[in-house]
C-alpha positions in Angstrom: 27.3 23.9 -8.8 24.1 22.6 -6.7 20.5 23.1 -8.4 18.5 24.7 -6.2 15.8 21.4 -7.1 19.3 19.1 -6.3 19.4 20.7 -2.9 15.5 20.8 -2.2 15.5 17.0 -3.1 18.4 16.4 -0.8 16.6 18.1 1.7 13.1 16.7 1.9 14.9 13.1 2.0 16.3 13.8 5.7 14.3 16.2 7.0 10.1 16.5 7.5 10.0 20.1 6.8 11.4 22.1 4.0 10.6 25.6 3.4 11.2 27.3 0.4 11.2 31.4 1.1 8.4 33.4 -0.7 7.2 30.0 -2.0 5.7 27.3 0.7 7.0 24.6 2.3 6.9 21.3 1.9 5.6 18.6 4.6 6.8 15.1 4.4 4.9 12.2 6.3 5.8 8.6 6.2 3.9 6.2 5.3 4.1 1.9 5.7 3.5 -0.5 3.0 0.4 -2.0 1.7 -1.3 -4.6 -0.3 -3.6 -4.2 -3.0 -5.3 -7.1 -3.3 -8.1 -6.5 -5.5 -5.7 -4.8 -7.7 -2.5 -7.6 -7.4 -0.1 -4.8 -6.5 1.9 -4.5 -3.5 3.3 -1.1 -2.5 7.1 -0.6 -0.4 6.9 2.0 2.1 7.6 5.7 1.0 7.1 9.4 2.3 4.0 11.1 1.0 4.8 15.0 0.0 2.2 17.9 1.4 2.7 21.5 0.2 1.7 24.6 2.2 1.5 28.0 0.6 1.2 29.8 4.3 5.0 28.4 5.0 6.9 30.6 3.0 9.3 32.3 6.0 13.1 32.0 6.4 13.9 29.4 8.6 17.8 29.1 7.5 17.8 25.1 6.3 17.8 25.5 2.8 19.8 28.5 2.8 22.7 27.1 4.9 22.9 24.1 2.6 23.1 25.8 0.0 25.5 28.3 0.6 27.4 24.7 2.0 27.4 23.2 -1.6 27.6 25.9 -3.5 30.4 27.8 -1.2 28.6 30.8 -0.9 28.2 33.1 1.8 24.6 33.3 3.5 23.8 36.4 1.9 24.5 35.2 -1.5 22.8 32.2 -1.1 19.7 34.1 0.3 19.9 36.0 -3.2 20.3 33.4 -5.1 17.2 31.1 -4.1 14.9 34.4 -4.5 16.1 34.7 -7.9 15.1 31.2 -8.8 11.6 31.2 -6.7 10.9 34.2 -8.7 11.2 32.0 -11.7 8.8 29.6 -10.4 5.9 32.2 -9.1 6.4 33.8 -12.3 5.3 30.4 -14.4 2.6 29.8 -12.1 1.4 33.0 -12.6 1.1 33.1 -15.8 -1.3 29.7 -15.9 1.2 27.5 -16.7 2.6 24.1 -14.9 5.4 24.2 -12.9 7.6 21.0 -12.6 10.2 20.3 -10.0 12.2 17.1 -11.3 11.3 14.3 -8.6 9.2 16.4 -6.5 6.4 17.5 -8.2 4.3 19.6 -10.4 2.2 22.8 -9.7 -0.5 24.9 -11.1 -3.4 27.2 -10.5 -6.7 25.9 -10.6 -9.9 27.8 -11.9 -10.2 29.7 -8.3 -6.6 30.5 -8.4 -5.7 28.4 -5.8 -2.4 26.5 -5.9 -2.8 23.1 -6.7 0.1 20.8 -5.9 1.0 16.9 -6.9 3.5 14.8 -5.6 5.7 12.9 -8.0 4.9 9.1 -7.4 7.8 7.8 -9.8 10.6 9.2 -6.9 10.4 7.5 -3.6 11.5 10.0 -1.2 12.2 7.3 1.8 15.9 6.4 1.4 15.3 2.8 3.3 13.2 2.1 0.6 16.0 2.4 -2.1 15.5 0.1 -4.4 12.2 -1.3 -3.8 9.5 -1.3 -6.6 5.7 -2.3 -6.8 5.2 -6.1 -7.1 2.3 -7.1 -9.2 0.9 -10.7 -8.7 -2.1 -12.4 -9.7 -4.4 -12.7 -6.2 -5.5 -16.1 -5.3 -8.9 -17.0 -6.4 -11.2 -19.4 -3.5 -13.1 -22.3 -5.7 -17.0 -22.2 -4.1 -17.3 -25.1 -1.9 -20.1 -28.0 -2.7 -22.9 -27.4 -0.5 -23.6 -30.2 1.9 -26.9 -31.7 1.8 -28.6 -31.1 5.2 -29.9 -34.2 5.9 -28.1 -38.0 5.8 -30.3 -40.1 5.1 -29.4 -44.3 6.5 -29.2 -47.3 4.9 -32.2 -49.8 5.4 -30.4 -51.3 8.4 -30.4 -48.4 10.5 -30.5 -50.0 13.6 -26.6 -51.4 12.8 -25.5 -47.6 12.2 -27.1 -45.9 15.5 -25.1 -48.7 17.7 -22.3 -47.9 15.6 -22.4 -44.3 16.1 -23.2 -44.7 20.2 -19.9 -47.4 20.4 -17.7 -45.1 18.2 -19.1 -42.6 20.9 -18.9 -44.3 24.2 -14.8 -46.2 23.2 -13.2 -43.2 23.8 -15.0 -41.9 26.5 -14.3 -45.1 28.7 -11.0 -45.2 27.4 -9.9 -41.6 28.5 -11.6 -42.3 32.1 -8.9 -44.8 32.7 -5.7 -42.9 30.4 -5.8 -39.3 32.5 -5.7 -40.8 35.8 -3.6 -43.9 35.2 -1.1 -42.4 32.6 -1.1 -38.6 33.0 -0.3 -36.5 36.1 -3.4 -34.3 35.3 -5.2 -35.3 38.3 -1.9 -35.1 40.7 -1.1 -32.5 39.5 -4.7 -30.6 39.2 -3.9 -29.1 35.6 -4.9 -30.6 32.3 -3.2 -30.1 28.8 -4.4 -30.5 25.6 -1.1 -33.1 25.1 -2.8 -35.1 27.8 -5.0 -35.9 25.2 -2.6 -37.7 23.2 -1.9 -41.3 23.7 0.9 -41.8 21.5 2.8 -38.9 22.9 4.9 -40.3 25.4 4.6 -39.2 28.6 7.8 -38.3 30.6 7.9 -38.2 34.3 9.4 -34.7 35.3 12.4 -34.4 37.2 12.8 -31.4 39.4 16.3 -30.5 41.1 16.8 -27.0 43.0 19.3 -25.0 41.4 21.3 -22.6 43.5 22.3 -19.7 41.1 25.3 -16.8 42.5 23.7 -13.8 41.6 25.1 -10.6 43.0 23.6 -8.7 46.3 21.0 -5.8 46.0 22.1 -3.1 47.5 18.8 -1.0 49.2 18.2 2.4 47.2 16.1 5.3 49.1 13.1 5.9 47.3 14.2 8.9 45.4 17.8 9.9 45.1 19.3 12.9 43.2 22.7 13.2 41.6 24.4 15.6 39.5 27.0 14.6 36.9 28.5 17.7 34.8 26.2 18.1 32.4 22.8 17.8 34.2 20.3 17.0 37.3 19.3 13.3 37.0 16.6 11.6 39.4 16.5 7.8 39.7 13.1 6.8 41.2 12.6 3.2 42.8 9.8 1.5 43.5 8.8 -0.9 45.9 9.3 -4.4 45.7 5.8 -6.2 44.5 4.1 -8.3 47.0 5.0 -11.8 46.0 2.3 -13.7 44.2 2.0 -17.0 42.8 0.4 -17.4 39.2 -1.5 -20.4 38.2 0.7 -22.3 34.9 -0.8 -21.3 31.1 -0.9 -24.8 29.1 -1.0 -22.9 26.2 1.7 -20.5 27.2 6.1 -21.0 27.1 7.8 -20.0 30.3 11.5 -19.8 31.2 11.6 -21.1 34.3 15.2 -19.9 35.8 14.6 -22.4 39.3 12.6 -25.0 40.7 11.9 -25.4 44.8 10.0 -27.4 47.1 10.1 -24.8 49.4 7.7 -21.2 48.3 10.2 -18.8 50.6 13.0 -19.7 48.5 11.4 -19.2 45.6 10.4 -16.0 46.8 14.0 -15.0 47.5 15.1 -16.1 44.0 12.2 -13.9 42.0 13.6 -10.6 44.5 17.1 -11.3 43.2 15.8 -11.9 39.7 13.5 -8.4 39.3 16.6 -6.5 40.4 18.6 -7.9 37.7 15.5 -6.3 35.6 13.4 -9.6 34.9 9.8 -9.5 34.9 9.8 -12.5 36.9 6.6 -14.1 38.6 6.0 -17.4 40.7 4.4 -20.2 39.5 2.7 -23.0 41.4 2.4 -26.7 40.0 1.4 -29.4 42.8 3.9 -28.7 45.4 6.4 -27.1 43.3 7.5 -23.4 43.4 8.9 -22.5 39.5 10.6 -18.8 39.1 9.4 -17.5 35.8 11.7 -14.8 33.8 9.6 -14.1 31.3 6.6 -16.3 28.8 5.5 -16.0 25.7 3.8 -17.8 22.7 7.3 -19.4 21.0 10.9 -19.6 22.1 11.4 -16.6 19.2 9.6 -14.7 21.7 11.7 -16.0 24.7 15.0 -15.4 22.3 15.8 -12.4 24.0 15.2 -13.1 27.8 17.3 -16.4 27.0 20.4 -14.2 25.6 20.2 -11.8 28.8 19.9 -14.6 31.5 23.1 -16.4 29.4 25.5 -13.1 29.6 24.7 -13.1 33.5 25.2 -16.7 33.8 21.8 -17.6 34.6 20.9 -21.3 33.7 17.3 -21.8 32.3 14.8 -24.0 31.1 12.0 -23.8 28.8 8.6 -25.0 30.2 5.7 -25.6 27.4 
């Protein structure tokens, strides 16, 4: 036979509320992990226990389980949980601690107020199963050697200020004749930071317009109602965006699913796309027209944009 404190456990693991007739009931919140670091203690996740006196009607929950696990009628159950609550009200009143295996302890305090304490050695959160405090030792910064504030030069002084303007003016000269000669910055009228680099080689891009079969659109009215067996659905549609062209991000991943010479077709291509449900945009570099589906800051973030364009048969390209 099911403990009533089996049952109530049981209960408060699945389910936010609990009430426990002519006792209280039980509130259950969940709350993330965290990091102590002062401490060296990291903390799982786990659902913090509240306990309200003013709950104490029959809502049927812990009743009907019960009765379920015990094989009892309701009305038996019903009898059966006052009986045991009477127990605990009865300890309490008398000044003494009451403790509920796993759950927690109560008690009166001076005023006569019910006092109530949550029992941190159970986690209540059953996707934490498993999971116990880490204790590490937290990493301690050395002070760093303060810098005198002023250099002072050898005696030939003169030697280390022509130094200092050459080692100023070498690159300077030599990046005036790298980005126009060797990059397509100026062509192009975008710098990026890889520009920069001379030992990067520099690849020419190749562009080819790809024609992609994607199925027709079919126009929907603005708002249509239909009704299935069950219930009254209404699909709303909006308008197609104006098309706009977006300047490329150097510092931003785009995957680019076609490449024109010609901005109408690009156009076409991006309609297509955003009824397929792409968030797709234009982008303009030099005289090219790229079809965006998506961008982010890594191809992790682009993982799932490149999965769904694959299952339609969508060839793409990453752009960086």
């Amino acid at each position: 036979m099911a403990s009533l404190n089996e049952i109530l456990l049981e209960l408060l693991q699945t389910n936010d509320c609990v009430v426990v007739p002519s006792f209280g009931g039980f509130i259950v919140k969940q709350k993330s992990a965290r990091i102590d670091l002062e401490n060296g203690m990291a903390f799982p996740p786990y659902k913090e226990l509240g306990f309200n006196i003013q709950l104490r009607a029959q809502d049927g929950l812990l009743a009907n389980r019960y009765g379920l696990l015990n094989h009892v009628d309701y009305a038996t159950s019903i009898r059966q949980i006052e009986f045991e609550v009477g127990h605990w009200n009865e300890t309490i009143a008398l000044g003494k601690s009451l403790k509920i295996s796993s759950i927690g302890q109560f008690w009166k305090d001076p005023e006569g107020n019910i006092q109530f304490e949550q029992d941190r050695s159970f986690n209540l959160l059953m996707t934490a199963y498993g999971l116990e405090v880490i204790r590490f030792i937290p990493a301690r910064l050395e002070p760093l050697e303060e810098i005198p504030a002023v250099i002072k030069l050898p005696s030939n002084a003169k030697v280390w200020k022509y130094a200092a303007a050459a080692a100023i003016a070498i690159p300077i000269a030599f990046y005036t004749y790298w980005i126009p000669v060797k990059t397509p910055a100026l062509e192009s009228g975008m710098f990026s930071y890889q520009d920069f680099n001379p030992f990067k080689t520099q690849n020419n891009s190749a562009y080819q317009e790809t024609h992609i079969e994607l199925p027709s659109l079919e126009e929907v009215p603005v708002e249509t109602t239909y009704t299935d067996a069950y219930q009254n659905h209404t699909i709303r549609t909006v308008t197609p965006h104006e098309p706009t062209i977006s300047i490329i991000d150097p510092h931003v991943m785009y995957c680019i699913a076609g490449c024109f010479s010609s901005k109408e077709n690009a156009y076409r291509l991006e309609q297509k796309l955003v009824g397929l449900g792409f968030n797709c945009q234009v982008l303009n570099e030099g005289s090219l027209y790229k079809v965006s589906l998506g961008q982010g800051f890594s191809e992790e973030v682009l993982d799932s944009i490149l999965n769904k364009a694959t299952s339609l048969n969508i060839q793409t390209w990453i752009l960086k």
